[in-house]
C-alpha positions as CSV (number, residue, x, y, z in Angstrom):
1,X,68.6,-22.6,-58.1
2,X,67.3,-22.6,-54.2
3,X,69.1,-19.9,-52.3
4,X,66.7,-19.1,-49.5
5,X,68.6,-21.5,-47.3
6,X,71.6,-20.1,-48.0
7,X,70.6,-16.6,-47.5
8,X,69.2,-17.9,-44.3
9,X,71.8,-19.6,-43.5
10,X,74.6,-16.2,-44.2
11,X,71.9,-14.4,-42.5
12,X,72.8,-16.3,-39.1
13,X,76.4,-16.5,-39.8
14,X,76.4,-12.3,-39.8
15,X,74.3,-12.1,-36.8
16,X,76.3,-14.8,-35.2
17,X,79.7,-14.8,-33.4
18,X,83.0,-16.3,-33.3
19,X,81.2,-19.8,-33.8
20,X,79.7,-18.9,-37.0
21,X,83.0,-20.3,-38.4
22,X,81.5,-23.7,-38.7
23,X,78.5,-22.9,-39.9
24,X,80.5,-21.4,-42.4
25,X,82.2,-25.1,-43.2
26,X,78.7,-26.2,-43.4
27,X,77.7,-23.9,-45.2
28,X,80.7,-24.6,-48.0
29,X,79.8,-28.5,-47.5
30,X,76.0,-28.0,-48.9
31,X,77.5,-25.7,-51.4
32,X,79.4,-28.4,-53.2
33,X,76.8,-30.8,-52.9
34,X,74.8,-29.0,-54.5
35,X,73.8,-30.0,-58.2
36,X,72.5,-26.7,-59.2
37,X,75.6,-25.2,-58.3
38,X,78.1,-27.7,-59.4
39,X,78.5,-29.9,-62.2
40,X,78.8,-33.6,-61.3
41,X,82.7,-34.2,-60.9
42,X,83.3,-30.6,-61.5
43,X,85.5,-28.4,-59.0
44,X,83.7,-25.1,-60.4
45,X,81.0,-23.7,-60.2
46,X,78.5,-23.4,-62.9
47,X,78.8,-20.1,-64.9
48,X,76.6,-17.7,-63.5
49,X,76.3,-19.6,-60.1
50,X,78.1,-17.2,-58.1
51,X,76.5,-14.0,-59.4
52,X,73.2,-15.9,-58.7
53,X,73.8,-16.6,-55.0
54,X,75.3,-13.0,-54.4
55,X,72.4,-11.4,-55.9
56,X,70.1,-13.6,-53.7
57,X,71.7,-12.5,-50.5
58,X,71.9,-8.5,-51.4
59,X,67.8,-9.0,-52.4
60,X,67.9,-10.2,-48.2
61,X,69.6,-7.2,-47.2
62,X,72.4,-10.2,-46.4
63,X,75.7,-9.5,-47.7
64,X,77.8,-12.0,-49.1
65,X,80.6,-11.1,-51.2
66,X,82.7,-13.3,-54.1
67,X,86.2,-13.8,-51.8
68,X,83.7,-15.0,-48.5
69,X,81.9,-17.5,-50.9
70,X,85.2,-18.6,-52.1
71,X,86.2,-19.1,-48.4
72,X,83.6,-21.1,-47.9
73,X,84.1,-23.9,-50.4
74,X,88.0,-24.2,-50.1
75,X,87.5,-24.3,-46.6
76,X,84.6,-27.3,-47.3
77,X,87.2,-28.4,-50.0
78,X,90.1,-28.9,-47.7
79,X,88.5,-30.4,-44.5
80,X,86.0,-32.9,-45.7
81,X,85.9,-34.5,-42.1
82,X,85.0,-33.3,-38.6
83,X,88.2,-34.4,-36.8
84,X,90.2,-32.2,-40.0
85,X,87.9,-29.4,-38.9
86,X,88.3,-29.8,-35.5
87,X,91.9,-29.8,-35.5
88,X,92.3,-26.9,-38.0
89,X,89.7,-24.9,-35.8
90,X,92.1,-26.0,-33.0
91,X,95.1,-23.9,-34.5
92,X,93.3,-21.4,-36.1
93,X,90.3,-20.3,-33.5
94,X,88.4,-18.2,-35.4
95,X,87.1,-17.5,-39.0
96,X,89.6,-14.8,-39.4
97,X,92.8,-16.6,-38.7
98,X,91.9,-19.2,-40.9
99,X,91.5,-17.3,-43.8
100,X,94.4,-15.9,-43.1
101,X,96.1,-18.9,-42.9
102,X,95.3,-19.9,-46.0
103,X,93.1,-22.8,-44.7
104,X,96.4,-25.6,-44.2
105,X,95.2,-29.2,-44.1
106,X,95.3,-31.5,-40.7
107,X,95.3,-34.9,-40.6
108,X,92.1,-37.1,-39.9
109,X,91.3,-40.3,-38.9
110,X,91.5,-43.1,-41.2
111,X,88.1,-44.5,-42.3
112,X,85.9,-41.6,-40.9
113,X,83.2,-41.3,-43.3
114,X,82.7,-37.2,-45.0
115,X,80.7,-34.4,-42.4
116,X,77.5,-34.8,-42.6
117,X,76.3,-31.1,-43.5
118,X,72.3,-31.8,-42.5
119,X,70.3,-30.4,-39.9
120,X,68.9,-32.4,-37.3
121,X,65.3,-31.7,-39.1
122,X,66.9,-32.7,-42.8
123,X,68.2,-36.4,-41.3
124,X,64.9,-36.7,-39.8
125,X,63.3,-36.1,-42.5
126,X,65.4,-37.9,-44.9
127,X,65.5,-41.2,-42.9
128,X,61.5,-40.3,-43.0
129,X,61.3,-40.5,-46.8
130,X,63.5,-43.9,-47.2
131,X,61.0,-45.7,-45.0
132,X,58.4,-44.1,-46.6
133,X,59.9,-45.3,-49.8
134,X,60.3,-48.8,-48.5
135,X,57.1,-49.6,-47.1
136,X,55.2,-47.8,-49.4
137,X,54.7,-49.8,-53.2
138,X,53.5,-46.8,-54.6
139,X,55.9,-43.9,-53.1
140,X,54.9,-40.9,-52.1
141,X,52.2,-38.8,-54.1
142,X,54.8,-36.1,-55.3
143,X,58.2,-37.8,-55.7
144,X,60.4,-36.2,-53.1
145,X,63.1,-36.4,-55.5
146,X,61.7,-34.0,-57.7
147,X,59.9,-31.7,-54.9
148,X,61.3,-30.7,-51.9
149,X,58.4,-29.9,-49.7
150,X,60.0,-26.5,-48.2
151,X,60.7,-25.0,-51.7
152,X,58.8,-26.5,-54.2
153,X,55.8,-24.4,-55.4
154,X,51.7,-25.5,-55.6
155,X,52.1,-24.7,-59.4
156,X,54.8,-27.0,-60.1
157,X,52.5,-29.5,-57.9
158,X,49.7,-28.9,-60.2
159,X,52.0,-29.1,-63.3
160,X,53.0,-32.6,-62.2
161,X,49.5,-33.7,-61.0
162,X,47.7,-32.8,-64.5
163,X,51.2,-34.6,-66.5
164,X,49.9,-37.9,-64.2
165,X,46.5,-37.8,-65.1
166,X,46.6,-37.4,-68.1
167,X,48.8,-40.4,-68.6
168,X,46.8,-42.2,-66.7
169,X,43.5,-41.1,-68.7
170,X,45.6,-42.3,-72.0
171,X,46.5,-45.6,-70.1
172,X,42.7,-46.4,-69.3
173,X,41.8,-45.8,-72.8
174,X,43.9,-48.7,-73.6
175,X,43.0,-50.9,-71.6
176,X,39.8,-50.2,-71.6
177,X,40.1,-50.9,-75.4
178,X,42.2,-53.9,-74.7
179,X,39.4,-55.3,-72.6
180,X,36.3,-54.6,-75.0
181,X,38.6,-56.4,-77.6
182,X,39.1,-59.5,-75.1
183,X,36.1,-60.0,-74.2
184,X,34.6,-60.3,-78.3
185,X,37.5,-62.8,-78.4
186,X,36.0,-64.5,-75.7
187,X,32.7,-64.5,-77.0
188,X,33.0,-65.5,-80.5
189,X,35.0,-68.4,-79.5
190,X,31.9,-69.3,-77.3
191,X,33.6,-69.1,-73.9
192,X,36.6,-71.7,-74.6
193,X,39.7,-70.5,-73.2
194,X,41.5,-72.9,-74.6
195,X,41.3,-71.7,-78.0
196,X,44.1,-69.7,-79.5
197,X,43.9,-66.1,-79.9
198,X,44.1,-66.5,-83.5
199,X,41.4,-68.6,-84.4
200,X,39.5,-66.6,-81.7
201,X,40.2,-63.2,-84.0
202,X,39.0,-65.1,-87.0
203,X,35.8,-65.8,-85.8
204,X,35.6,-62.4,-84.8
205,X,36.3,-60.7,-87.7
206,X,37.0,-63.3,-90.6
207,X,40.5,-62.7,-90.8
208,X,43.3,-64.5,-89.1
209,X,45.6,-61.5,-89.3
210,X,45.8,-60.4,-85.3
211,X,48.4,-57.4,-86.3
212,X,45.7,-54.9,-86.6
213,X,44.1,-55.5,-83.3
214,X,48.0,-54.8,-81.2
């Protein structure tokens, strides 16, 4: 599981002030999006999920605790837009009063797509790798699907790397052998491309069975 943005992230919520309450919605937003964390079309959290992320934060010196993570996802749960968040932060000012409040639902406007829990830098970069992905043919040279730059470790890199080349070593073989084959086709049937593969392999080898050259 990646935690160090979390961490980072409670770490500026309990250095912050009052206005840490949003970051706190954010927070619970990227929580739930988060596949590592939550099944797909699951409400819970994975077993063990919870202990994880606390553990993670108290190895920071950052404490989060298992009724402020809670907080944080029904609040994400129950205000899934920014004008629901702005008018519940309207009512209840501060992080406090809304827990207290038991985090009541407001209206929204119809049609307003979900809050959009990315930094600046993540859309950035994200509208960076779909052009990226649609100009370039052959993507990227570590899928960014698999590897995100700001977590993912050389190893893993290196792990991928040596999968690729050797798949690509066991793909030149064959065609290598695939060519070699061709081109003794080609030459026992003198150069004419118009004569059939079988006929070809029967010059070649005396038997018109092509099964043991696929």
């Amino acid at each position: 599981m990646k935690t160090t943005q979390y961490v980072n992230q409670s770490r500026t919520i309990a250095t912050g002030d009052s206005g840490t309450i949003r970051e706190r919605w954010m927070q619970g937003l990227r929580l739930l999006a988060d596949p590592d964390l939550f099944a797909p079309g699951s409400s819970q959290l994975r077993p063990g999920a919870a202990a994880e992320l606390i553990e993670a934060h108290a190895k920071r010196d950052v404490v989060l605790s298992e009724r402020e993570l809670q907080w944080r996802l029904r609040c994400a749960r129950t205000y899934k837009t920014e004008t629901e968040f702005r008018n519940a932060i309207t009512e209840f000012p501060t992080w406090y009063e809304l827990t207290q409040a038991g985090f009541p639902s407001f209206p929204g406007l119809d049609g307003e797509p979900p809050a959009d829990y990315r930094t600046s830098a993540e859309i950035a970069r994200d509208r960076a790798r779909q052009l990226a992905e649609m100009t370039d043919p052959q993507g990227t040279l570590f899928p960014l699907d698999q590897f995100e730059p700001i977590e993912a470790p050389l190893k893993d890199l290196q792990i991928y790397a040596e999968r690729g080349e050797e798949l690509t070593a066991r793909f030149a073989a064959h065609d290598k052998r695939r060519r070699d084959y061709l081109e003794s086709l080609i030459e026992a049937a003198d150069g004419d491309m118009s004569m059939t593969w079988a006929e070809a392999h029967r010059r070649l080898t005396g038997s018109s069975d092509v099964e043991v050259a696929s």
